[in-house]
C-alpha positions as a Python dict, from the first residue, in 0.01 Angstrom:
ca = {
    (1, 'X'): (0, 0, 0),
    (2, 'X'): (159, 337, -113),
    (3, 'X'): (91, 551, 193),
    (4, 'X'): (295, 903, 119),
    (5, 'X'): (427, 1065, -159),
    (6, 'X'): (637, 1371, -240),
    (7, 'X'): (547, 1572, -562),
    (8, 'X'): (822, 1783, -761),
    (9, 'X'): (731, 2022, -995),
    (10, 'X'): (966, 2156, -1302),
    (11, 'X'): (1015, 2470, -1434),
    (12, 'X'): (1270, 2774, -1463),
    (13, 'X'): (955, 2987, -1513),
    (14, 'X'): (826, 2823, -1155),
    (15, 'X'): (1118, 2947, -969),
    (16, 'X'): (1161, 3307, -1136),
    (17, 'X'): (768, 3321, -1018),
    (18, 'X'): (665, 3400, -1374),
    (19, 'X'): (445, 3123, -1375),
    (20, 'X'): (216, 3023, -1079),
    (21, 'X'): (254, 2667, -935),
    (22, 'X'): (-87, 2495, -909),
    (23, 'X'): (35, 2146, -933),
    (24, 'X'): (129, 2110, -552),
    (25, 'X'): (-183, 2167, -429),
    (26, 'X'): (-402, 1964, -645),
    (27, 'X'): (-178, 1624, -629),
    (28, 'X'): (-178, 1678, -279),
    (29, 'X'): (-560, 1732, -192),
    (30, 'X'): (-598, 1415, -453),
    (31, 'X'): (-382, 1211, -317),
    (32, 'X'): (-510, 1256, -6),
    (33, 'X'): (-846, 1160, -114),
    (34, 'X'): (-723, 867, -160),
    (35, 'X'): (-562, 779, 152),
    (36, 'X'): (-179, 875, 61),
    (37, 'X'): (-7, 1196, 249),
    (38, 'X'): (223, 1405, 75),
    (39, 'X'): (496, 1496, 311),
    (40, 'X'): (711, 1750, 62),
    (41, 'X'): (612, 1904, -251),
    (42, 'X'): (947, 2080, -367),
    (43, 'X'): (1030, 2281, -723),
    (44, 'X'): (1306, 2229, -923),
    (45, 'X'): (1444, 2447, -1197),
    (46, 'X'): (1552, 2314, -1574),
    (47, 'X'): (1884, 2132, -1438),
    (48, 'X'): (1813, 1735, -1479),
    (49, 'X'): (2113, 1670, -1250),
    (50, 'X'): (1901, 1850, -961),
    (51, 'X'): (1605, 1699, -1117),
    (52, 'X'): (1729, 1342, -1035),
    (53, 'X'): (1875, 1395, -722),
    (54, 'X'): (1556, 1543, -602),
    (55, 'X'): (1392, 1196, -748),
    (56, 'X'): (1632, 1002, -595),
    (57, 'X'): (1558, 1169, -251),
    (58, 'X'): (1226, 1082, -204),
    (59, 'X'): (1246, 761, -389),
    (60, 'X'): (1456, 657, -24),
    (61, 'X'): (1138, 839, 173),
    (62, 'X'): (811, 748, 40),
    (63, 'X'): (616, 481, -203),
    (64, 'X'): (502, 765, -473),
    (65, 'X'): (702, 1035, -650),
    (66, 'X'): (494, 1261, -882),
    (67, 'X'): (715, 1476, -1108),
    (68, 'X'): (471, 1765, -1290),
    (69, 'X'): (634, 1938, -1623),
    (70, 'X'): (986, 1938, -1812),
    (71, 'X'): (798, 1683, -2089),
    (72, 'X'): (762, 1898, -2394),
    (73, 'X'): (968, 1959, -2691),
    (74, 'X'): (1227, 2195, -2583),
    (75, 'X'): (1575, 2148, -2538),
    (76, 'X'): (1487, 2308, -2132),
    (77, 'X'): (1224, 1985, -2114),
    (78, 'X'): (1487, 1774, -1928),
    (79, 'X'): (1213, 1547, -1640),
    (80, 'X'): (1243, 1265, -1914),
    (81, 'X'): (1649, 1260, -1900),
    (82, 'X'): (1666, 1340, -1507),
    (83, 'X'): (1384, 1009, -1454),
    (84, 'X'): (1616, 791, -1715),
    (85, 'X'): (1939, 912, -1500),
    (86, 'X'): (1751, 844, -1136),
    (87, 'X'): (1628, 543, -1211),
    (88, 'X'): (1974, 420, -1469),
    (89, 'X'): (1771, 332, -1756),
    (90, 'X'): (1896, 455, -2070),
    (91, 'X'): (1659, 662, -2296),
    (92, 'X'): (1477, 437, -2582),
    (93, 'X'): (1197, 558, -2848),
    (94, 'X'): (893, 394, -2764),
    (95, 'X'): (706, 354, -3077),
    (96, 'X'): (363, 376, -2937),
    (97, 'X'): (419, 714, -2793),
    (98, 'X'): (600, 786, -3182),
    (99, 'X'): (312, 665, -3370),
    (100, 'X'): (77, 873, -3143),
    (101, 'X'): (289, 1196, -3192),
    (102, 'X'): (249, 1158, -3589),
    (103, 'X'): (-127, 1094, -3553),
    (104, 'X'): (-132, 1425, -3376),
    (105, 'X'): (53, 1648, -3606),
    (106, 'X'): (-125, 1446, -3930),
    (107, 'X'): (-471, 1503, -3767),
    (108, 'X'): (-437, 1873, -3729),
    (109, 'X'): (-232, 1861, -4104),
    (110, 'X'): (91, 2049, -3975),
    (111, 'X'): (419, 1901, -3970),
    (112, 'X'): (586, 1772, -3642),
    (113, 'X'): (876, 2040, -3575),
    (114, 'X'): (1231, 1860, -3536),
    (115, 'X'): (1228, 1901, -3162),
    (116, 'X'): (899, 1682, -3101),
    (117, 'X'): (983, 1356, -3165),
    (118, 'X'): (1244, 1387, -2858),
    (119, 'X'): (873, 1352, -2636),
    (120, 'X'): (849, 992, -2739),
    (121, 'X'): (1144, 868, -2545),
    (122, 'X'): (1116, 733, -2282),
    (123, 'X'): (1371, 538, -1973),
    (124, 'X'): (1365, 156, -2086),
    (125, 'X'): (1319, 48, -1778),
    (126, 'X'): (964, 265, -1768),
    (127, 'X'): (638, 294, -2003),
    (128, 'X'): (479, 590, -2152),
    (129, 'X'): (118, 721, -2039),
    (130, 'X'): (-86, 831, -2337),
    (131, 'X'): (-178, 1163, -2353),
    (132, 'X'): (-508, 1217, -2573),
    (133, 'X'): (-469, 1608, -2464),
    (134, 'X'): (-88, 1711, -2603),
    (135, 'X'): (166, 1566, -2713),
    (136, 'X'): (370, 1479, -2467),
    (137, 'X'): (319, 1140, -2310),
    (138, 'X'): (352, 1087, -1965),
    (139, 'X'): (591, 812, -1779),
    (140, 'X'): (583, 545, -1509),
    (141, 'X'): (802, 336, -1374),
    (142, 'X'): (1010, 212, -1013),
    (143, 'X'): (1285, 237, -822),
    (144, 'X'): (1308, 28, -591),
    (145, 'X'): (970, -7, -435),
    (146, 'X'): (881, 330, -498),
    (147, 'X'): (631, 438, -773),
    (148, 'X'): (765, 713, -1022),
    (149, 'X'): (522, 916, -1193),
    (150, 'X'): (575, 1159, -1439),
    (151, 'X'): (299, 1389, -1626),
    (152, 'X'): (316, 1704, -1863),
    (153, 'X'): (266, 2036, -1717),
    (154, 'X'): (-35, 2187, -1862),
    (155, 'X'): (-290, 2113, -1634),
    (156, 'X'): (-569, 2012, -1876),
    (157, 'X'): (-303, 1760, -1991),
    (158, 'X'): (-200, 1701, -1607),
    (159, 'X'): (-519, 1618, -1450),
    (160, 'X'): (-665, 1326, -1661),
    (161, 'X'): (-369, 1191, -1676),
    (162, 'X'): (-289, 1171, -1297),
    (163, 'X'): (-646, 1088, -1252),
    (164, 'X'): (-589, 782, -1478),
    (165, 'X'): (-291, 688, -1288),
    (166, 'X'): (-436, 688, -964),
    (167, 'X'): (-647, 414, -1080),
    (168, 'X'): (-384, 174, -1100),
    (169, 'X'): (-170, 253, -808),
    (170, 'X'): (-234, 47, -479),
    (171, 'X'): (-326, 320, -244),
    (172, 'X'): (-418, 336, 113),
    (173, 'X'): (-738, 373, 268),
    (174, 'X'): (-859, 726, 298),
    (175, 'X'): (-893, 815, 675),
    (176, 'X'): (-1220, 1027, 808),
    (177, 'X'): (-1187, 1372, 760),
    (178, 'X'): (-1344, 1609, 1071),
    (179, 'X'): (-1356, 1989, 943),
    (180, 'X'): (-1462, 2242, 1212),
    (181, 'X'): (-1560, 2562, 1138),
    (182, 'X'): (-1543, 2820, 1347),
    (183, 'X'): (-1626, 3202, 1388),
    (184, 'X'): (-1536, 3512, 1621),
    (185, 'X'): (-1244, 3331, 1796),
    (186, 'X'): (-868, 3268, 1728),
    (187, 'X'): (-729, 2984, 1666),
    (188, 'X'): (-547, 2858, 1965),
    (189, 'X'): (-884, 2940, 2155),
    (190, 'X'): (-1074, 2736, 1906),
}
């Protein structure tokens, strides 16, 4: 039973603040749904190196680690070569994840640009997630006894995805929740 997690999300753009992070929060109150506790939710920049040590980190702490961005085309989309260095499985094409990339770019008519097809490889020793949203597929995998989890960034790309995921993933009982509300006091009086 996978009982707590720790989610890292990617992104230069998180870190300079230009873009706000969203991802924490949602894994978290979703996972915990479901009966797993996120204990750290950290953000790393573009580096992979940082990237995979971060990965490795809480691959010795918990049974989940949910990476959110760094999947796209670019050459700054680096989660794919920081998973395939933390887990030391070198980078393969799957052709699945190829042949759904051309669909894409035939369906809409445009040509796929020369930096795309880099979002269909994936660590050997993990598979890709389909992505019916975008075009970058997502990735799963272990190491050790921890679940890795990777998924793309854009939140309507994100959120299926994860939700999909979840399905599959042995997960704890949810405990009871007790909210109490309370008004005209302070907290430590409450």
């Amino acid at each position: 039973m996978i009982r707590t997690a720790v989610t890292i999300s990617v992104g230069d753009e998180l870190l300079a603040g230009e873009t706000l992070d969203t991802h924490g929060r949602h894994l978290a109150a979703t996972l915990a749904a479901r009966g797993c506790r996120v204990l750290e939710h950290r953000v790393e920049g573009d580096d992979a190196d940082a990237i995979a040590a971060a990965i490795r980190d809480a691959a010795n702490r918990v049974g989940l680690v949910v990476i959110t961005g760094g999947l796209g085309p670019t050459l700054d989309d680096v989660s794919r070569d920081a998973v395939a260095h933390a887990m030391r499985s070198p980078l393969v094409e799957d052709a699945a994840a190829r042949r759904d990339l051309e669909a894409w770019y035939a369906g809409r008519r445009r040509p796929m640009p020369g930096g795309n097809p880099r979002q269909a490889l994936r660590p050997d020793a993990a598979i890709c997630l389909a992505n019916p949203n975008g075009t970058a597929p997502g990735l799963q995998g272990r190491i050790g006894d921890t679940e890795i989890v990777v998924l793309p960034g854009p939140p309507r790309e994100m959120h299926p995805m994860f939700e999909r995921v979840l399905e599959s993933l042995p997960l704890a009982t949810p405990r009871p929740m007790i909210v109490v509300r309370a008004s005209g006091i302070g907290e430590s009086d409450a």
